[in-house]
VOTI-887463 format. One record per residue: residue number from 0; x, z, y of N, C-alpha, C in turn. Coordinates in Angstrom, 2 decimals. Layout:
@k->NUM&neast->X&nup->Z&nnorth->Y&caeast->X&caup->Z&canorth->Y&ceast->X&cup->Z&cnorth->Y
...
END
This chain:
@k->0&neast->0.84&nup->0.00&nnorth->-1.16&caeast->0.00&caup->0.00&canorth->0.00&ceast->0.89&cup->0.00&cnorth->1.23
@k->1&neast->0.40&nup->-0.37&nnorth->2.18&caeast->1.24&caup->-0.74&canorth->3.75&ceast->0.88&cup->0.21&cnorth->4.31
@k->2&neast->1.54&nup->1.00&nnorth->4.92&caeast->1.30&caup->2.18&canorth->6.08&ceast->1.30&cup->1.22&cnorth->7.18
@k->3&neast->0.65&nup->1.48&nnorth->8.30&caeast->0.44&caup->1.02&canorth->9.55&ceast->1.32&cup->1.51&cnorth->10.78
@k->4&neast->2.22&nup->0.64&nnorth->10.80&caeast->3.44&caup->0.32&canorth->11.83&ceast->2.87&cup->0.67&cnorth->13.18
@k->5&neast->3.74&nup->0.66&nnorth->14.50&caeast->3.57&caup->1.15&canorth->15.39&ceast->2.80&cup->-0.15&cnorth->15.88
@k->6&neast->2.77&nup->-0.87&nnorth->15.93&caeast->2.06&caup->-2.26&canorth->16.09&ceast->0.65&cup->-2.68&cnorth->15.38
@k->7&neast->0.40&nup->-1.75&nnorth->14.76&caeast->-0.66&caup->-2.07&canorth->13.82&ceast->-1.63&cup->-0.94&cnorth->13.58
@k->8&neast->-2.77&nup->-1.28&nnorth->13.72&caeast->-3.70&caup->0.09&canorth->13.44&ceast->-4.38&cup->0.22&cnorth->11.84
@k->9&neast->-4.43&nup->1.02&nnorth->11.61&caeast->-5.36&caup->1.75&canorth->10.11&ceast->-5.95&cup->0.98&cnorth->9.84
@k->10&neast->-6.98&nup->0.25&nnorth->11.17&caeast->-8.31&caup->-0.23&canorth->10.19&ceast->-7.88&cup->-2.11&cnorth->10.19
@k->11&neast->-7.03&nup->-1.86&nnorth->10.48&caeast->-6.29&caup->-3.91&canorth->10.12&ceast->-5.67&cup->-3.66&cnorth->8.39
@k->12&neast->-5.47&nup->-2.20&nnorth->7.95&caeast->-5.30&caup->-2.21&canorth->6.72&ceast->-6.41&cup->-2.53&cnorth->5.99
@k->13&neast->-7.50&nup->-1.71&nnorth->6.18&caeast->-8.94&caup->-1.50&canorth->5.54&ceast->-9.47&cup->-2.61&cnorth->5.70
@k->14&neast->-9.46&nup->-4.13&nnorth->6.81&caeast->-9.72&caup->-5.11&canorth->6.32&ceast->-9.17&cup->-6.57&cnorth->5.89
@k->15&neast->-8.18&nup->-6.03&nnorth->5.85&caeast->-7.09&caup->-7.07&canorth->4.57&ceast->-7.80&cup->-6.26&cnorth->3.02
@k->16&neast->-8.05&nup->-5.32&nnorth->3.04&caeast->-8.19&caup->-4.45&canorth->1.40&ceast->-9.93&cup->-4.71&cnorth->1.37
@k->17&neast->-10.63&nup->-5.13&nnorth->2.45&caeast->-11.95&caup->-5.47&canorth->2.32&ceast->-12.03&cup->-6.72&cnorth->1.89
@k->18&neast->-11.15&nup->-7.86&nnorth->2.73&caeast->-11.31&caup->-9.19&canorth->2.22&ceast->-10.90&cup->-9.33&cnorth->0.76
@k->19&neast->-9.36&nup->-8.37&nnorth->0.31&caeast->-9.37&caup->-8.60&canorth->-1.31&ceast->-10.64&cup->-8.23&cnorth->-2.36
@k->20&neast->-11.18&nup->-7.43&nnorth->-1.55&caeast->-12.22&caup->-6.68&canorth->-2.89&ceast->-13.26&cup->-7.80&cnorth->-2.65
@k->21&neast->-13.58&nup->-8.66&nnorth->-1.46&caeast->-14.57&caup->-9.58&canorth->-2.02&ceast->-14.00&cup->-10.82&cnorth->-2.46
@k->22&neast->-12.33&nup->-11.32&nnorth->-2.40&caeast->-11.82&caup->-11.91&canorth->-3.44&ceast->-12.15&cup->-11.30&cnorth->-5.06
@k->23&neast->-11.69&nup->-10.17&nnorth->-5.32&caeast->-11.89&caup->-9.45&canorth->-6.76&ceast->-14.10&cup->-9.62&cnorth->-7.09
@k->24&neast->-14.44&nup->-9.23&nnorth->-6.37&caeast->-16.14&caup->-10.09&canorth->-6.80&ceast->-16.52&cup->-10.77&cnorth->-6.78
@k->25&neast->-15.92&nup->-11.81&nnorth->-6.26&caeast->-16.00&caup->-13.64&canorth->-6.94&ceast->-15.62&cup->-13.46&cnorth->-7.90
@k->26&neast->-14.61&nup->-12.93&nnorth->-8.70&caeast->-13.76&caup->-13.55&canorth->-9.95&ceast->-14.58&cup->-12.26&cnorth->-10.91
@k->27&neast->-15.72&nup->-11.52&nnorth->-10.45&caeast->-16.54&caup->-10.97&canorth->-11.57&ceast->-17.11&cup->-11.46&cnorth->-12.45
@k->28&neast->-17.38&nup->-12.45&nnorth->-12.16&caeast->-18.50&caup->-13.86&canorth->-12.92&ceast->-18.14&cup->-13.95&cnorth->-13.76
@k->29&neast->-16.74&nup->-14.47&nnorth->-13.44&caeast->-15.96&caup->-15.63&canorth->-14.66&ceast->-15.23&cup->-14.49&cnorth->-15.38
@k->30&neast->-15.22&nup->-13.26&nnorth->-15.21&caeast->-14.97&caup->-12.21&canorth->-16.09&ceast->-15.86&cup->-11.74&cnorth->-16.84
@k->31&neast->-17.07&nup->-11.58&nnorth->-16.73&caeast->-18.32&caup->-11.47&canorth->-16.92&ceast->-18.74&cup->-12.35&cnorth->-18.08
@k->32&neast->-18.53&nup->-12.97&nnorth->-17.59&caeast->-18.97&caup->-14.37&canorth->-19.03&ceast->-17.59&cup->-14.66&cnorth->-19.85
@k->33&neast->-16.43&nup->-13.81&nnorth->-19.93&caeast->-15.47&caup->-14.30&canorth->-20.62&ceast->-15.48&cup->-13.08&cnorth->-21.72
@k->34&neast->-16.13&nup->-11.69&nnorth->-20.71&caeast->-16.38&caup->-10.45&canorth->-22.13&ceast->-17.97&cup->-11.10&cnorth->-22.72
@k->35&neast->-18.74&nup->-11.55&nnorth->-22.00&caeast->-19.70&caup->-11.99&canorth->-23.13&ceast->-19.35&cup->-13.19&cnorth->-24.22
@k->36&neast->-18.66&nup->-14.34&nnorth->-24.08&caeast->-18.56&caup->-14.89&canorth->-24.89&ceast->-17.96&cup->-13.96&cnorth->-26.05
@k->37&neast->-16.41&nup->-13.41&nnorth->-25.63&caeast->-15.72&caup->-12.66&canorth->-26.41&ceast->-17.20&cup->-11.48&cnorth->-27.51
@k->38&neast->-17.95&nup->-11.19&nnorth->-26.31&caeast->-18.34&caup->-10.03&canorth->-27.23&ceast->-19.61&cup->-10.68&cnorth->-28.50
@k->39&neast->-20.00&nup->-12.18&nnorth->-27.72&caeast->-20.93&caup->-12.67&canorth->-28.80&ceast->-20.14&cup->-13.14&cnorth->-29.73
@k->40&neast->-18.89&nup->-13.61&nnorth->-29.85&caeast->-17.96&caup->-13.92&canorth->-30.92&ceast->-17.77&cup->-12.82&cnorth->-31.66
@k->41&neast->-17.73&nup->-11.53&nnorth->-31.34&caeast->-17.41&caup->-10.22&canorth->-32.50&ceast->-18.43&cup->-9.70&cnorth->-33.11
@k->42&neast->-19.62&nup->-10.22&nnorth->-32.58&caeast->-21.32&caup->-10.14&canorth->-33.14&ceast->-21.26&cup->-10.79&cnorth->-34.00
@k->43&neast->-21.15&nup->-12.37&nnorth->-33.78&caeast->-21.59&caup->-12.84&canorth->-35.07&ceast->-20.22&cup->-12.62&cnorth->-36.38
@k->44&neast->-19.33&nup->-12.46&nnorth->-35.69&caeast->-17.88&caup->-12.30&canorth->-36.81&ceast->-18.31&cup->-11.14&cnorth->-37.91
@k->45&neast->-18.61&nup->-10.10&nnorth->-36.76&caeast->-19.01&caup->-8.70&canorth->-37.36&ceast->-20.35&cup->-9.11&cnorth->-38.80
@k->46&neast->-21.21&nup->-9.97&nnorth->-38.22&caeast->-22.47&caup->-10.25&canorth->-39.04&ceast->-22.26&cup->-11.01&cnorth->-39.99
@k->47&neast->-21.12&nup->-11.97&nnorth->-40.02&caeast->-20.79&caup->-12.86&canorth->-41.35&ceast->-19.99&cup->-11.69&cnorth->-42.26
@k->48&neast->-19.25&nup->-10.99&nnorth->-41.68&caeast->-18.35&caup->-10.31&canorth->-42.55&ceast->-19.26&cup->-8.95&cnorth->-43.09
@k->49&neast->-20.44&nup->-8.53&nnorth->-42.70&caeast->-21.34&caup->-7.96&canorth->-43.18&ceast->-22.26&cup->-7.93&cnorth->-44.15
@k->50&neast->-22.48&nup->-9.76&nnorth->-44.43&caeast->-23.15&caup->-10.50&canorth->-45.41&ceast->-22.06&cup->-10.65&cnorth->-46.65
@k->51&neast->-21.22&nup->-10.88&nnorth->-46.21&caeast->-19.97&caup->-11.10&canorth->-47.66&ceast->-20.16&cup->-9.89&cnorth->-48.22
@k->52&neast->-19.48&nup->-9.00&nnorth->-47.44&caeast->-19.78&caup->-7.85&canorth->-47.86&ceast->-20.94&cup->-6.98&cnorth->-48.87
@k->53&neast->-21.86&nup->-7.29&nnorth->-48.24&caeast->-23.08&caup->-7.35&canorth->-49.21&ceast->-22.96&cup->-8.31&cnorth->-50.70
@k->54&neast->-22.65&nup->-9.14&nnorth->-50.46&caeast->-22.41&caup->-10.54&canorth->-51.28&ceast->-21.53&cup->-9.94&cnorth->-52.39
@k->55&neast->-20.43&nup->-8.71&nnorth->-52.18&caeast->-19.34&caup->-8.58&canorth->-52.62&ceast->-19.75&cup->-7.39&cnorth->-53.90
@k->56&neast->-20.56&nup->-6.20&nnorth->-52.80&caeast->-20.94&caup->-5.29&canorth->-52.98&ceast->-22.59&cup->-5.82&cnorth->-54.60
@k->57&neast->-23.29&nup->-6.73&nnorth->-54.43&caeast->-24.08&caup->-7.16&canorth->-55.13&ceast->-23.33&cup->-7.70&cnorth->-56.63
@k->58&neast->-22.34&nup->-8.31&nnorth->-56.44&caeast->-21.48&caup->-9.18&canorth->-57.57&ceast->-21.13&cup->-8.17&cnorth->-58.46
@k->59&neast->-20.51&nup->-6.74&nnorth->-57.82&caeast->-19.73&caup->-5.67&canorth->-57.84&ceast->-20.95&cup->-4.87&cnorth->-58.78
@k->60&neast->-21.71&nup->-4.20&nnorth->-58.17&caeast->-22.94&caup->-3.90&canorth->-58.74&ceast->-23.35&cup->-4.52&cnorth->-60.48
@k->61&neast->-23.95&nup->-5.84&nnorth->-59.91&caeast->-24.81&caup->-6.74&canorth->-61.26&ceast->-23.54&cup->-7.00&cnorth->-62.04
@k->62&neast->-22.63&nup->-6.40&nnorth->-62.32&caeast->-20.84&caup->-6.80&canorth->-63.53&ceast->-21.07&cup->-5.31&cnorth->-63.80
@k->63&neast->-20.99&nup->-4.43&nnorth->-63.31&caeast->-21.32&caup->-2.96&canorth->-63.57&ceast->-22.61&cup->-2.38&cnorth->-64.75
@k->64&neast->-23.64&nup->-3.35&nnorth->-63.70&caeast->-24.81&caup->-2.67&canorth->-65.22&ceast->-24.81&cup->-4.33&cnorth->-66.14
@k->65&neast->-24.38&nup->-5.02&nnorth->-65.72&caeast->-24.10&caup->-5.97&canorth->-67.42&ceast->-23.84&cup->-5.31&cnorth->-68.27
@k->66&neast->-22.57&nup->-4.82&nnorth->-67.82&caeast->-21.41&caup->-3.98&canorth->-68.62&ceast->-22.22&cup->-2.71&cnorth->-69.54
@k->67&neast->-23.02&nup->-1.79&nnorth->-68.51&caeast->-23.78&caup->-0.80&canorth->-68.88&ceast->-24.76&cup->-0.89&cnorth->-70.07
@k->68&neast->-25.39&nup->-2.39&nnorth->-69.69&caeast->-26.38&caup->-3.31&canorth->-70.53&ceast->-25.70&cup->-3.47&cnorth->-71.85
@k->69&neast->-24.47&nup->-3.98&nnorth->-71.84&caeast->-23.95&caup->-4.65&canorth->-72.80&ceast->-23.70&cup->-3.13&cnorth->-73.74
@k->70&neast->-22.93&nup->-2.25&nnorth->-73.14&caeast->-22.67&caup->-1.02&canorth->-73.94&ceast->-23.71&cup->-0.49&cnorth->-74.75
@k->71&neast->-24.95&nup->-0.56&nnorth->-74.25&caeast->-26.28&caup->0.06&canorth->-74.53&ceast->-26.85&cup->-1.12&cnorth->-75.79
@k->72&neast->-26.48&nup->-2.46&nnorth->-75.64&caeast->-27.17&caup->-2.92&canorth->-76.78&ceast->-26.27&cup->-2.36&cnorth->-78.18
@k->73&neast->-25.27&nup->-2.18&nnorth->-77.87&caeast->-24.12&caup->-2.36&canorth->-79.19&ceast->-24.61&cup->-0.79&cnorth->-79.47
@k->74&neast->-25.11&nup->-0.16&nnorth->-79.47&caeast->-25.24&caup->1.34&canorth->-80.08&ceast->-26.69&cup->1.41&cnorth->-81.08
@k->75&neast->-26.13&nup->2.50&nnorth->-81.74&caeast->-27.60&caup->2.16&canorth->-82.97&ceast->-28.63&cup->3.06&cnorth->-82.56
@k->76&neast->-28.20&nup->3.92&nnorth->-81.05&caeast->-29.40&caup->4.45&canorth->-80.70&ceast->-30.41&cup->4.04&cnorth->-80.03
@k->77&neast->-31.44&nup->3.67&nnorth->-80.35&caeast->-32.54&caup->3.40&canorth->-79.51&ceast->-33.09&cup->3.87&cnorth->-78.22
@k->78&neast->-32.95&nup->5.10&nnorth->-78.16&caeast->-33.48&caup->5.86&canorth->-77.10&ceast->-32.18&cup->5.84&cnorth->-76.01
@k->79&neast->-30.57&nup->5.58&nnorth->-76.47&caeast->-29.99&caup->5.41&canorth->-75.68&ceast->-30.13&cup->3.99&cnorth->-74.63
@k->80&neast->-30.30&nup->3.01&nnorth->-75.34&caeast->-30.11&caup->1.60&canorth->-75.33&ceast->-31.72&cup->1.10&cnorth->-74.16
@k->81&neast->-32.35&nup->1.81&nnorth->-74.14&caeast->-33.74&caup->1.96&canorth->-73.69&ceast->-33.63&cup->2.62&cnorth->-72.39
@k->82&neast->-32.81&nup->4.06&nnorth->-72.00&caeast->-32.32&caup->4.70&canorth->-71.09&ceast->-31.50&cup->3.74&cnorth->-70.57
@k->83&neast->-30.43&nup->3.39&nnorth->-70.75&caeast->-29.40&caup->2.21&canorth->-70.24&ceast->-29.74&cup->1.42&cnorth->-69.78
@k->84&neast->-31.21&nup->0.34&nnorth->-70.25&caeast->-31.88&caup->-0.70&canorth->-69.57&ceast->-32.81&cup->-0.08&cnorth->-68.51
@k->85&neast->-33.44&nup->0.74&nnorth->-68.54&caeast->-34.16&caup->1.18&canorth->-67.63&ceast->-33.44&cup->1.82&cnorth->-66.34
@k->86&neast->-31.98&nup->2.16&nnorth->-66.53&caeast->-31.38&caup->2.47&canorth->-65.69&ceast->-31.02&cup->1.40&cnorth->-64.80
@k->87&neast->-30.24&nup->0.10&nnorth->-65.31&caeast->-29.99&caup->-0.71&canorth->-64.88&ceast->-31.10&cup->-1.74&cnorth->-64.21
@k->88&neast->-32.05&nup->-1.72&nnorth->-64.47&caeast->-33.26&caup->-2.32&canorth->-63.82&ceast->-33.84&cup->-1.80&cnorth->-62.71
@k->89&neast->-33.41&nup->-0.34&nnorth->-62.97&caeast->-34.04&caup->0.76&canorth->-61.25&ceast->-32.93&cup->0.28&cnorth->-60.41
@k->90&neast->-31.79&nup->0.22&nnorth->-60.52&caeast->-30.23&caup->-0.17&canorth->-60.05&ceast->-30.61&cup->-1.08&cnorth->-59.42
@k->91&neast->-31.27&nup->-2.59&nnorth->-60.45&caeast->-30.70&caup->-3.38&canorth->-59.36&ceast->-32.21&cup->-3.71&cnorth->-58.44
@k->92&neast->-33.33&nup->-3.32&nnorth->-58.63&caeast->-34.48&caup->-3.07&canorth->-57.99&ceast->-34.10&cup->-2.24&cnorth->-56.58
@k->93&neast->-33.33&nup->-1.12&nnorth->-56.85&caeast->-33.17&caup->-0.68&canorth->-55.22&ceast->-32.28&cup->-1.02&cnorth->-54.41
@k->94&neast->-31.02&nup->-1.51&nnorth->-55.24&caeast->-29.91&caup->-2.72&canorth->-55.00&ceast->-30.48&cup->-4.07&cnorth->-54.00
@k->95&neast->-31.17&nup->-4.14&nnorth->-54.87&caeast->-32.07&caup->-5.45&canorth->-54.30&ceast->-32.96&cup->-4.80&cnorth->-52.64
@k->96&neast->-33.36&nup->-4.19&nnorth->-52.46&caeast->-34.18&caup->-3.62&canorth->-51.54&ceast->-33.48&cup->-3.16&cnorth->-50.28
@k->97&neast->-32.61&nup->-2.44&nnorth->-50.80&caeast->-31.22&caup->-2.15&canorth->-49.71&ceast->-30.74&cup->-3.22&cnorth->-49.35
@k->98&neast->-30.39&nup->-3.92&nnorth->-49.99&caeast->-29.55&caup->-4.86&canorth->-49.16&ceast->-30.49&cup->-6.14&cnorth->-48.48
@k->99&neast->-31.51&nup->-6.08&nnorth->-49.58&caeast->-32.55&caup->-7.43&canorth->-48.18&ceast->-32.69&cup->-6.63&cnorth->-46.54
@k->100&neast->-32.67&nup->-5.62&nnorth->-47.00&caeast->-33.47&caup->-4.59&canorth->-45.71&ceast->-31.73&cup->-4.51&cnorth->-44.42
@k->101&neast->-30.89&nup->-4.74&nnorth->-45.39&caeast->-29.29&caup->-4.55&canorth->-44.76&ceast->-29.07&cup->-6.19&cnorth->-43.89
@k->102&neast->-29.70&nup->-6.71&nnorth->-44.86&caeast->-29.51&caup->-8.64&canorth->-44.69&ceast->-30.39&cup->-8.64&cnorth->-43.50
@k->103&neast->-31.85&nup->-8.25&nnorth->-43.05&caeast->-32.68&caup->-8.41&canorth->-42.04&ceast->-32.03&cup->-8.32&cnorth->-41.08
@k->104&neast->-31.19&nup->-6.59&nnorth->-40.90&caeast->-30.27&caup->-6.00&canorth->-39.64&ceast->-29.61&cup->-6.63&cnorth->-39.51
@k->105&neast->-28.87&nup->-7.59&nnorth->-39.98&caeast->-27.75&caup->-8.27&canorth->-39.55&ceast->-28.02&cup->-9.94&cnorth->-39.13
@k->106&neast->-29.30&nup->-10.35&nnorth->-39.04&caeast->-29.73&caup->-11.66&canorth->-38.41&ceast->-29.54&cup->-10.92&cnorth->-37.05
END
C-alpha cells in the first residue's frame, strides 16, 4: 500500500483502491462461471463414479450369494439349503431396492 506523500492526500489513495475494486467486479462474472462450470464438472464426475460404484458394489454382492447358493445346494441338508436360498433372495431384493433408490439420488 502507498502512504500519502507530502504532495498527495489520503483520499487520492482511497480512489485509485476504489477504481481497482470495480476493476476486481467486472472480472466476478468470468470467475463466477469458471467455479460453476468447474463445479458442474465434479457433479456429474461425482455421479458417474457413484453409478460404477453401485455397478461394482451389485457384481460384488450377486458372486457372494451365488457362492452362498452354490454352497447350500451341495449339502444334504434340506433345511440348510432352503435357509441359504431364502437368504440370498431377501439379499438381493433389498440389494435391489437400495440401490434403485441410490440410482434415483444420483440423476
Amino acid at each position: 500500500m502507498t502512504t500519502p506523500t507530502s504532495g498527495t492526500k489520503a483520499t487520492d489513495t482511497k480512489v485509485s483502491g476504489g477504481n481497482l475494486s470495480r476493476a476486481t467486479d467486472s472480472g466476478k462474472g468470468k470467475d463466477q462461471n469458471a467455479f460453476a462450470s468447474i463445479g458442474s464438472k465434479v457433479v456429474d464426475t461425482t455421479k458417474k463414479a457413484g453409478n460404477r460404484s453401485l455397478d461394482v458394489y451389485e457384481k460384488a454382492l450377486d458372486s457372494s450369494l451365488e457362492y452362498h447358493s452354490a454352497i447350500a445346494a451341495v449339502t444334504n441338508v434340506e433345511w440348510v439349503s432352503t435357509i441359504a436360498d431364502a437368504h440370498a433372495k431377501l439379499a438381493r431384493e433389498i440389494s435391489a431396492a437400495t440401490t434403485a433408490a441410490a440410482r434415483e439420488l444420483l440423476k
